[in-house]
N, C-alpha and C positions, 0 to 999 in steps of 0.2 A: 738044510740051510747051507747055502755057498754064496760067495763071490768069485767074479771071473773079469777077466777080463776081455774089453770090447774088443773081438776079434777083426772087424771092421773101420775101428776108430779113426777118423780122419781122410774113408775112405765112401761112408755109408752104403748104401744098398744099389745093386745093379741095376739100372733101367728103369727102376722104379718109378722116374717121373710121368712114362707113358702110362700107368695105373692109376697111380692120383696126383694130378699137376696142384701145384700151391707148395708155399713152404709157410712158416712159422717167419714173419715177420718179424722185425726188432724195433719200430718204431712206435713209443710209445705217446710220444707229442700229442694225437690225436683223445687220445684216454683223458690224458690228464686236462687238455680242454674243457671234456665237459664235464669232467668231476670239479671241475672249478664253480657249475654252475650248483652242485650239490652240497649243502651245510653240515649235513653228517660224512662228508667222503676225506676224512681226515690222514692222513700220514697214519699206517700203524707202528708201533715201537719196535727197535732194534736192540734187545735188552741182552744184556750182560750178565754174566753171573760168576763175580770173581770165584766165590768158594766151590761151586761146583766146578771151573773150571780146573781150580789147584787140585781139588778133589780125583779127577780123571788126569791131570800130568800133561794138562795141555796148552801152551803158550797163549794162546787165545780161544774164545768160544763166544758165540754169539747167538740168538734167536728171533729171526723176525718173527712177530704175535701176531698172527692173524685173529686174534678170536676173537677181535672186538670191529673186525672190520665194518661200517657202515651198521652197525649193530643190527647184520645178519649172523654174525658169529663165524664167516668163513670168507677166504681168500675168493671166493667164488662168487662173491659179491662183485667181484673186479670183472667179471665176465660176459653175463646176459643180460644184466641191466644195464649195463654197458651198450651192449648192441641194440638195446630196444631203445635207449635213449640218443645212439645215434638214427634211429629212422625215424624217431621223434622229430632230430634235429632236421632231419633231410626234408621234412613237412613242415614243419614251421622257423626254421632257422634261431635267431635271435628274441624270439617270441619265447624258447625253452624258459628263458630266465622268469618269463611272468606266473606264476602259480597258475591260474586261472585256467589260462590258455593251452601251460606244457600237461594237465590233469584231464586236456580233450582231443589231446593233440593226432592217439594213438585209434579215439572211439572208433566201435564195429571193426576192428583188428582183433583174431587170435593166436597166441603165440602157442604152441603145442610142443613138450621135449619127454624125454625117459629122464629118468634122476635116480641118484643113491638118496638123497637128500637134498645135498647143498644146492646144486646146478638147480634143482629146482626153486629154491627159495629164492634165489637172483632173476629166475625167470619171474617167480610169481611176483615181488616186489617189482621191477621195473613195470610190467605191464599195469600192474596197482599206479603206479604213480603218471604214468603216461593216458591212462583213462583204458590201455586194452585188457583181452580177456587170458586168462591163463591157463590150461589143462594139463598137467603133472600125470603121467604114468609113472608108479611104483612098482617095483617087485615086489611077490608075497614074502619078501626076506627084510624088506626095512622095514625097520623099528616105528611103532603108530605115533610115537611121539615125531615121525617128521611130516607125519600123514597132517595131525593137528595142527602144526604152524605151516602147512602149507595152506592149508584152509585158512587162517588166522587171517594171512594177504589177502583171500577173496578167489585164493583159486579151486577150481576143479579138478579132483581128485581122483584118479584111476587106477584100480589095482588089476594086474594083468601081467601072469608070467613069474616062473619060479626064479626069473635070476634078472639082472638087468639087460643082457642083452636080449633077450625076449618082450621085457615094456620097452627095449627102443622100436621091437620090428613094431611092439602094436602102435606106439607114437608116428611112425612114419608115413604107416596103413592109413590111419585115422585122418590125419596130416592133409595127405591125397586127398583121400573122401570127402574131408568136407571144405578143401581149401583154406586151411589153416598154414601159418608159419611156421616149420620144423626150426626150431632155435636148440639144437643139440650142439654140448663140449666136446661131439666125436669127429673124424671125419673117416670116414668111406669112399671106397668107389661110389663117382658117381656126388656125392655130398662133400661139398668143402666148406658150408657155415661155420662149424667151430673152428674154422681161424680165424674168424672174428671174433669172437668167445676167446681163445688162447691173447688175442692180441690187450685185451682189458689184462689178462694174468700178466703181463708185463709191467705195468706201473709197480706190482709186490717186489721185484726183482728188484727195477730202476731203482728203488727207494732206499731198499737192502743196500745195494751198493755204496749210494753218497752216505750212506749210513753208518756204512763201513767204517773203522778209524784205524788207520797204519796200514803196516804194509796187507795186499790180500793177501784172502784166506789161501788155506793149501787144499783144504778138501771143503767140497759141500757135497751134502747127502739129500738126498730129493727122495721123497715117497712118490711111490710113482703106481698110477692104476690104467686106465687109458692111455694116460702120458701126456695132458692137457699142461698141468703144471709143471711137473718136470722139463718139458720141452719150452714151455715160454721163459723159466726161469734160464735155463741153459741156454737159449739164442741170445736173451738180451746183457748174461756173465759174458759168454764169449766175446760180444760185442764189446764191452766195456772193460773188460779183465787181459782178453787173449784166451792164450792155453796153457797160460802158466800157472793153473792149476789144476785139482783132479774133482771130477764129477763123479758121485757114485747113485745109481737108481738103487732104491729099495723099493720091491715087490712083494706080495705075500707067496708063500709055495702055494696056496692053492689058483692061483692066479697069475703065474707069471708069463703076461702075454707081453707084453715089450724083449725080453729078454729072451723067447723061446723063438718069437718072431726076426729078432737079429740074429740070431742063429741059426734059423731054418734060411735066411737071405729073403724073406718075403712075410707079410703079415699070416700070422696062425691064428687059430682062433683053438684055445687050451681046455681045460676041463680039469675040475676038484670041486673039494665040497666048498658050500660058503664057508667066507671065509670071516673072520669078529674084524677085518680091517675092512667096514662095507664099503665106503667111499673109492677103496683101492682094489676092490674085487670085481675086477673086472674083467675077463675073461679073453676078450678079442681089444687089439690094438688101435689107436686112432692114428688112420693113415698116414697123416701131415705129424704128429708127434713122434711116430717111427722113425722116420727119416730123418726131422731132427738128431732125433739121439742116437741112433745107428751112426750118425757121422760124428756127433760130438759129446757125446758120454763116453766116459775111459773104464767105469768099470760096472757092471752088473750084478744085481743083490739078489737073493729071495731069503726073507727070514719067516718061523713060524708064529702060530698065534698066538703061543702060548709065554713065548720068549717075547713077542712085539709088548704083549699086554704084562708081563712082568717089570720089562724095562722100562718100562715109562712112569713108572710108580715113581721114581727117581724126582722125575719133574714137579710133582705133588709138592715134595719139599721146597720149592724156588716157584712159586707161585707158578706156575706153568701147565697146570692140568691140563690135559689132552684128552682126547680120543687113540685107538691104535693109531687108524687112519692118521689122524694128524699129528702122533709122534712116530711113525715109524722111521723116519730119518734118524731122527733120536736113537733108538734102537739100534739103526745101521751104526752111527759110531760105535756103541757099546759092542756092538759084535764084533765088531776090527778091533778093538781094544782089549778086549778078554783072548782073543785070538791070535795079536800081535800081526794084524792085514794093512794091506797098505802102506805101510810104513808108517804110520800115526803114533809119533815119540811127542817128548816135549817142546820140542820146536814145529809143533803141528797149528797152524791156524784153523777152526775148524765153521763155518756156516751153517746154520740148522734155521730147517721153515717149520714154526708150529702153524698149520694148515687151518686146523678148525677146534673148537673149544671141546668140553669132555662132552659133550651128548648129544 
């Protein structure tokens, strides 16, 4: 377990646009349109926690909740239902509003992605709700309970490949063959959809912010796997904040492809055992989230699993139950804290994403 600092910070990656052109957007206007037309797409809470903040010694602390988002249970709600109810919108326009109509809007469409979980369950609920078809590749490493609620939406289920980047090759394959929609949170050479995908992850940011009360934070800690979320939440701070304060990614060690890839100066593609942060075990970098964060994250994390899933217990106490995955940020402060990193004293502001709920 270390942190480092972003040896590139403020300068990101060399040439790299001739690889994969696209950046990480900051405009979220378009999202929140059409979550306007959605009755469960609610604000999630920006909660506080005086006594654990006195607790840790720290002048502020805050936790955006995603667990209750859209009651999928995950910030990832904000993502591919998103994107399928924009091509909803691009076929029937002003028609989305009518039940009837926005429930056929999508018919004889398939949408096709790789998932840890969540990515999938945003896939499979918009296509649910749009009238198209879903097909979810899993790895033999996630849990069956994400296999069961992804069926629960109506989708089809594929298992294929010991890790997740192996159910994206077969999702891509498939894709091709039979003329389905690759709606993948990653991008590649070559594939730049999930900035459409990251661009939905912007309203959790935008939200966090006005959420915010007094002066900003000094540090926010991002769990970061691909680097979908971390990268949308950090274009849309920057936007609204500056650089007046410190971004930290947390990785798992078995997984640290963001951090190994701004260090190598080009995407790597890493190697370790799974990892108990699944959502964050992610092996290879999403193009368009690299370059984000190679320019504007200031410091780089990898903690282990054993330490991610001990520290999070913490949160139990303050209604906050996690997953690794969705408190490893969490984590990240307690390990600059036990450690004295960063400089996180009592005049520290601090930002925390609870990502996804415990299971």
């Amino acid at each position: 377990m270390n942190v480092i600092q972003n040896p590139i910070r403020g300068k990101g990656l060399k040439n790299f646009h001739t690889i994969c052109p696209g950046n990480v957007i900051d405009d979220h206007s378009g999202v929140i349109k059409l979550l306007n037309y959605c009755p469960i797409a609610k604000k999630t809470p920006l909660d506080t926690k005086p006594k654990l903040q006195e607790a840790l010694k720290l002048k502020s602390l805050a936790f955006k909740d995603e667990r209750g988002r859209m009651n999928i249970g995950s910030f990832k709600a904000l993502g591919a239902a998103y994107v399928i109810a924009k091509a909803a919108y691009k076929k029937i326009a002003n028609n989305i509003k009518v039940p009837e109509k926005a429930s056929k809007a999508l018919n004889g469409e398939t949408f096709v992605t790789a998932s840890a979980g969540n990515h999938g369950l945003s896939v499979a609920a918009g296509a649910k709700i749009f009238g198209a078809d879903a097909v979810i590749y899993l790895s033999e490493s996630v849990p069956n309970e994400f296999t069961k609620k992804l069926k629960s939406y109506g989708a089809k289920v594929v298992i294929e490949g010991h890790d997740y980047e192996a159910s994206m090759k077969a999702a891509e394959r498939d894709a091709k063959l039979n003329n389905w929609t690759l709606l993948s949170d990653v991008t590649w050479e070559g594939y730049e959809g999930g900035i459409d995908v990251m661009e939905g992850y912007l309203v959790m940011a935008y939200e966090a912010a006005t959420q915010w009360k007094g002066e900003i934070p000094s540090h926010v800690f991002l769990q970061t796997g691909c680097g979908g979320l971390a990268a949308a939440v950090t274009a849309k701070l920057r936007k609204m904040w500056g650089n007046k304060f410190k971004i930290c990614t947390v990785e798992p060690t078995a997984a640290p492809a963001i951090k190994e890839s701004i260090l190598s100066g080009k995407p790597v593609t890493t190697s370790g055992p799974v990892s108990n942060m699944g959502r964050l075990d992610c092996k290879a970098p999403s193009h368009v989230a690299l370059k984000c964060l190679a320019k504007d994250a200031d410091y780089l994390m990898t903690l282990e699993d054993d330490f991610v899933a001990e520290e999070i217990k913490i949160l139990e106490k303050y209604n906050l139950k996690t997953s690794p995955s969705g408190g490893a940020g969490f984590a990240g402060l307690i390990y600059c804290l036990k450690n004295e990193l960063l400089e996180i004293n009592e005049t520290s502001r601090v930002l925390i994403f609870i990502s996804e709920g415990a299971n």
